[in-house]
C-alpha positions in Angstrom: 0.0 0.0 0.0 1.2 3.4 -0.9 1.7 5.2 2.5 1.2 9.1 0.9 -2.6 7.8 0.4 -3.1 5.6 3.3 -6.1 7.4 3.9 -8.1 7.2 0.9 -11.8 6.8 0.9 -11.9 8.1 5.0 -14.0 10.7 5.7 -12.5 12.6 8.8 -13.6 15.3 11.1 -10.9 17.2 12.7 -12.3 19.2 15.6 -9.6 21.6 17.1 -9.7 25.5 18.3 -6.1 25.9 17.7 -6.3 27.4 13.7 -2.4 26.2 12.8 -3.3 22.8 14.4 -6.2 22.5 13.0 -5.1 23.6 9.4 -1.6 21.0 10.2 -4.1 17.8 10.8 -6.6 18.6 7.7 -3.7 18.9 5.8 -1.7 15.6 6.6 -5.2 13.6 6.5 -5.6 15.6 2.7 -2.0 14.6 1.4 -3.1 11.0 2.3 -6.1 11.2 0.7 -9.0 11.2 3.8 -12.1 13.5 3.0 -11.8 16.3 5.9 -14.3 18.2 7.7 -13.4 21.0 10.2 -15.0 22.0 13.6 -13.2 24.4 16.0 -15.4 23.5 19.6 -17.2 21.2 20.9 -20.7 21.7 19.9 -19.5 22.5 16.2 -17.6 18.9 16.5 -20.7 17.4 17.6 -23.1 18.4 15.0 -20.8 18.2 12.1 -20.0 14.3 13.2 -23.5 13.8 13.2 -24.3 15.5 9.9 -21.5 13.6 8.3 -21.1 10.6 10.1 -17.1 10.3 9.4 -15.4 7.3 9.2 -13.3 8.8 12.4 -12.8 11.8 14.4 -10.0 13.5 15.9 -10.7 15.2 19.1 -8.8 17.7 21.0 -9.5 18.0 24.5 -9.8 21.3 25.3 -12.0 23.5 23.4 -14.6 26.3 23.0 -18.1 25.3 24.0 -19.4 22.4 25.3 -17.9 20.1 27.5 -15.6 18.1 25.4 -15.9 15.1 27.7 -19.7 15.4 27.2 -19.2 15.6 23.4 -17.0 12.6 23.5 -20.5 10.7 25.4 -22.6 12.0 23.6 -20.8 10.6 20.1 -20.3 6.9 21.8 -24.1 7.1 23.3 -25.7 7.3 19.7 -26.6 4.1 17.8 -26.3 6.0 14.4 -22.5 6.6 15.0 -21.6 3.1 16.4 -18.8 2.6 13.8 -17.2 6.0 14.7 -13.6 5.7 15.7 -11.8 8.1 17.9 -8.7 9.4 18.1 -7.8 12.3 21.0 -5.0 14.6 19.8 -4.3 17.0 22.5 -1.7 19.4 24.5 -3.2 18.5 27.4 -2.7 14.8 28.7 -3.5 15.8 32.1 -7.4 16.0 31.1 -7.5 12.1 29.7 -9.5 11.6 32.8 -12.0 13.3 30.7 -12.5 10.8 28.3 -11.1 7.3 30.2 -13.3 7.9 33.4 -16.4 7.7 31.2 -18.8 5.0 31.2 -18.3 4.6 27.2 -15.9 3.1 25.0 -12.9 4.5 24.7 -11.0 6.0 22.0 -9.4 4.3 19.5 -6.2 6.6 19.4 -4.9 9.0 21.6 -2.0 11.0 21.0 -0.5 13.9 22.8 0.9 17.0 20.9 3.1 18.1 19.5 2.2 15.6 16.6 4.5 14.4 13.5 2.7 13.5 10.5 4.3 9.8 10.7 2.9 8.9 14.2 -0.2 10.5 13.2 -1.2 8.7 10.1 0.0 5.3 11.8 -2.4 6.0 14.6 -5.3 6.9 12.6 -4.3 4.2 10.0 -4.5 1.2 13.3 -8.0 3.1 14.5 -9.5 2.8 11.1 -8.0 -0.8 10.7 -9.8 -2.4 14.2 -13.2 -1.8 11.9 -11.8 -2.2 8.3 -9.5 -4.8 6.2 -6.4 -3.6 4.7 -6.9 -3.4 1.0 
């Protein structure tokens, strides 16, 4: 498989507040050929998941708006986005108790910035690959 499109045919969202972070991840996930949809808080993240019901989102934890950790619920707690995989990208690895101390699932990635675009693809690539074969 071609690593610069390791991504085809993936719809992302990519919810971060951080404008050069946000425009670094959509970028990477582009150049390997994911779809991406953008959302700078919580509530925006929310909504657009459930209006485009990605193959997987990446989730920073501390943003604008709603409660991220409510977000995160509120995405595992609805039937229609069962197949939605996770991956937390975040500055902040003291708030995983936001996301691991919930009665839910739990993500399928986690990463903690600063990201490189190697480690990043490979998580999302292994997150994507617990649902889907390797073609």
């Amino acid at each position: 498989m071609d690593e610069t499109l390791a991504l085809v045919g993936q719809k992302l969202v990519v919810a971060d507040d951080d404008p050069d972070q946000l425009t670094f991840l959509a970028t990477v996930f582009e150049d390997h050929g994911a779809t991406v949809v953008r959302a700078t808080n919580g509530d925006e993240a929310l909504a657009t998941v459930l209006r485009e019901k990605p193959d997987l989102l990446t989730l920073d934890l501390e943003m604008p708006g709603r409660d991220v950790g409510e977000v995160f619920e509120a995405l595992r707690n609805a039937p229609e986005l069962d197949a939605l995989k996770i991956c937390i990208v975040t500055g902040r690895p003291e708030l995983r108790k936001l996301i691991y101390d919930r009665s839910v699932r739990p993500p399928e990635g986690y990463l903690d910035k600063p990201v490189h675009e190697e480690s990043l693809v490979r998580a999302l690539r292994k997150a994507l690959e617990l649902a889907h074969d390797v073609h």
